[in-house]
C-alpha positions as CSV (number, residue, x, y, z in Angstrom):
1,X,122.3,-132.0,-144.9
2,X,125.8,-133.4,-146.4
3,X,126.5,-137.2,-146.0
4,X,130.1,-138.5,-146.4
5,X,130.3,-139.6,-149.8
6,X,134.0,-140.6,-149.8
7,X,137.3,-141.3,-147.3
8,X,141.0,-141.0,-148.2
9,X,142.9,-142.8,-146.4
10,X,146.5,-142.2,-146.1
11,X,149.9,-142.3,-143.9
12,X,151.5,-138.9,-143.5
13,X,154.9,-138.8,-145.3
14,X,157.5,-136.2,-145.3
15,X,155.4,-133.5,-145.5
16,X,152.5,-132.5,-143.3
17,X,149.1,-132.3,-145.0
18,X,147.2,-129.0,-144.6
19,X,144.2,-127.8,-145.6
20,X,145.7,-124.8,-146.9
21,X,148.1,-127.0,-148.8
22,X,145.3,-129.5,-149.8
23,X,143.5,-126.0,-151.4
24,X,146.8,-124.9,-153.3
25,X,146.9,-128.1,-154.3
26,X,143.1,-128.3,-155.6
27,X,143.4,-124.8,-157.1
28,X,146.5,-124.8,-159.1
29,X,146.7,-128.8,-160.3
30,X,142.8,-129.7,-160.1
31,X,141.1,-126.3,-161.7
32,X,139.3,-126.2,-158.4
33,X,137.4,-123.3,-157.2
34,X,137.6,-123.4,-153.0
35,X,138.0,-121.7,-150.2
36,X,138.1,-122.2,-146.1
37,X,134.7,-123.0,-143.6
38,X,135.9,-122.9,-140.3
39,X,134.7,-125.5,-138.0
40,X,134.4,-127.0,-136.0
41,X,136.3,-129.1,-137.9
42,X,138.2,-126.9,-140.5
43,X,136.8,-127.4,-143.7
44,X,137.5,-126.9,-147.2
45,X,134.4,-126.0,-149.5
46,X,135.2,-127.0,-152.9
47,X,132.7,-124.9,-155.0
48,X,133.7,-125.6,-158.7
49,X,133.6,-127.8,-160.7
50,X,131.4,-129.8,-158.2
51,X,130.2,-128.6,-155.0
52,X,131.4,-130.7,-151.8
53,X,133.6,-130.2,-148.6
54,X,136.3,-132.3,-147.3
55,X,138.1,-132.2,-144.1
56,X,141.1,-134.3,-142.0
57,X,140.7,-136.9,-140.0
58,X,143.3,-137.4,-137.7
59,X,142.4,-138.6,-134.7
60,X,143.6,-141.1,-132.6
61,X,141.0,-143.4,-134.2
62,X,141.6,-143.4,-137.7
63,X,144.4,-146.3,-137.6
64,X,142.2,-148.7,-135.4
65,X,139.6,-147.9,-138.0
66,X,141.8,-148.4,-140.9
67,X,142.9,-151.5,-139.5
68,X,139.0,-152.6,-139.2
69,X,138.1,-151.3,-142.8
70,X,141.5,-153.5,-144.1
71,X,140.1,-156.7,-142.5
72,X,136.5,-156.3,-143.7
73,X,137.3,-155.6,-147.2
74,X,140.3,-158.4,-147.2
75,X,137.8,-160.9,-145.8
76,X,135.8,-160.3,-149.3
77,X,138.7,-160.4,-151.4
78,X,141.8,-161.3,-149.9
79,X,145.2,-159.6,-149.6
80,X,145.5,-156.7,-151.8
81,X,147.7,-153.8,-151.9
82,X,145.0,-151.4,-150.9
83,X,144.7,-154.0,-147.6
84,X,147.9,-153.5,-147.2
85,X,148.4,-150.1,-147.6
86,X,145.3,-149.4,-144.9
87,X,147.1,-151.3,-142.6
88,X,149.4,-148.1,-142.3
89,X,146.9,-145.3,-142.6
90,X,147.0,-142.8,-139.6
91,X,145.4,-139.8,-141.5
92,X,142.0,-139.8,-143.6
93,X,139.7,-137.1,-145.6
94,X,136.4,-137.0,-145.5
95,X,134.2,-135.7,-148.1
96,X,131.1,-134.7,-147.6
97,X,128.1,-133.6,-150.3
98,X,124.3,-133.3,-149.9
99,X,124.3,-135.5,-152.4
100,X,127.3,-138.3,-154.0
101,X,128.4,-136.2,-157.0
102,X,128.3,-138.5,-159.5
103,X,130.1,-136.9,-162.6
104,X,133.4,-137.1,-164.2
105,X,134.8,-133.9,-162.5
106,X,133.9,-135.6,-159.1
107,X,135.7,-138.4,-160.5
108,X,139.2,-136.8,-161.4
109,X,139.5,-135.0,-157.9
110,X,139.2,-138.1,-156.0
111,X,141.4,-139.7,-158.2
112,X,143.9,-137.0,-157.9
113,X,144.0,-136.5,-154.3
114,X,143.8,-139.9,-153.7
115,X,147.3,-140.4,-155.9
116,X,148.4,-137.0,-154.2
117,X,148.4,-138.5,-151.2
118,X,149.2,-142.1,-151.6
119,X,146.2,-143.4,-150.4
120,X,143.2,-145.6,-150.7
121,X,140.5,-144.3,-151.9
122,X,136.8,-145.9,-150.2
123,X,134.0,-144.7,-152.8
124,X,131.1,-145.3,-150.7
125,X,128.7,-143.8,-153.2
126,X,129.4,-146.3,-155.4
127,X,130.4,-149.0,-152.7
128,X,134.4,-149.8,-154.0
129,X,137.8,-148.9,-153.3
130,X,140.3,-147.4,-155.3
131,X,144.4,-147.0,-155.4
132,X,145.4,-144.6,-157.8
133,X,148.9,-145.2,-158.6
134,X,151.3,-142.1,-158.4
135,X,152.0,-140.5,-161.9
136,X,153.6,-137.2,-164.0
137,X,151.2,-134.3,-162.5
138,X,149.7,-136.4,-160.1
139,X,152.4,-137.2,-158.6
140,X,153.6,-134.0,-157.8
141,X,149.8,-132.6,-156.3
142,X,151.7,-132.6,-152.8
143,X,155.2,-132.7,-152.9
144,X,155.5,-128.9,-154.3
């Protein structure tokens, strides 16, 4: 059974997020093998270099929740910018594993969708939160 082993959160800018853009985007800037499950929800299967799936989260929720997440996390350390970034999240991916993949590969993915998107980044199998600040390839994983 897969477990949620990670959340993006983000605020949708100019362009519209897509799975089929999020899977060009994994394929040709990540070295990603994937490919669609549909749903319900849609999914994208990410086979290789680690196997996990991820899918969007935008329902009407996700900004109450954000909100919620911002207030817990800033009651433990105060303002940050990742506080303040959640504060105007609408839009979140969820990724899901049967198990958290712990490995370096797992690592560079969620950092680069995470600075692809302009998000925050909540780890929860290894219980922190990460900004990854927008740079070179990075920061062009979604604005082609």
């Amino acid at each position: 059974m897969s477990t949620e082993f990670a959340r993006i959160w983000y605020r949708p800018g100019a362009r519209t997020v897509s799975l089929d853009l999020l899977q060009k985007r994994l394929q040709d800037h990540l070295g990603c093998l994937c490919d669609r499950d549909p749903g319900p929800p849609d999914r994208l299967r990410i086979t290789a270099p680690v196997a996990f799936s991820l899918f969007i989260d935008n329902s009407d929720a996700v900004a109450e929740q954000a909100g919620l997440f911002a207030d817990r996390l800033e009651a433990h350390t105060g303002p940050t910018g990742a506080t303040s970034m959640l504060r105007t999240c609408t839009r979140r991916l969820i990724l899901e594993a049967g198990g958290a993949p712990d490995n370096p590969a797992a690592q560079r993915i969620l950092v680069g969708l995470t600075s692809g998107l302009n998000g925050v980044c909540e780890d929860l199998a290894h219980n922190r939160v990460v900004m990854a600040p927008r740079k070179n390839l990075l920061n062009r994983l979604l604005r082609r």
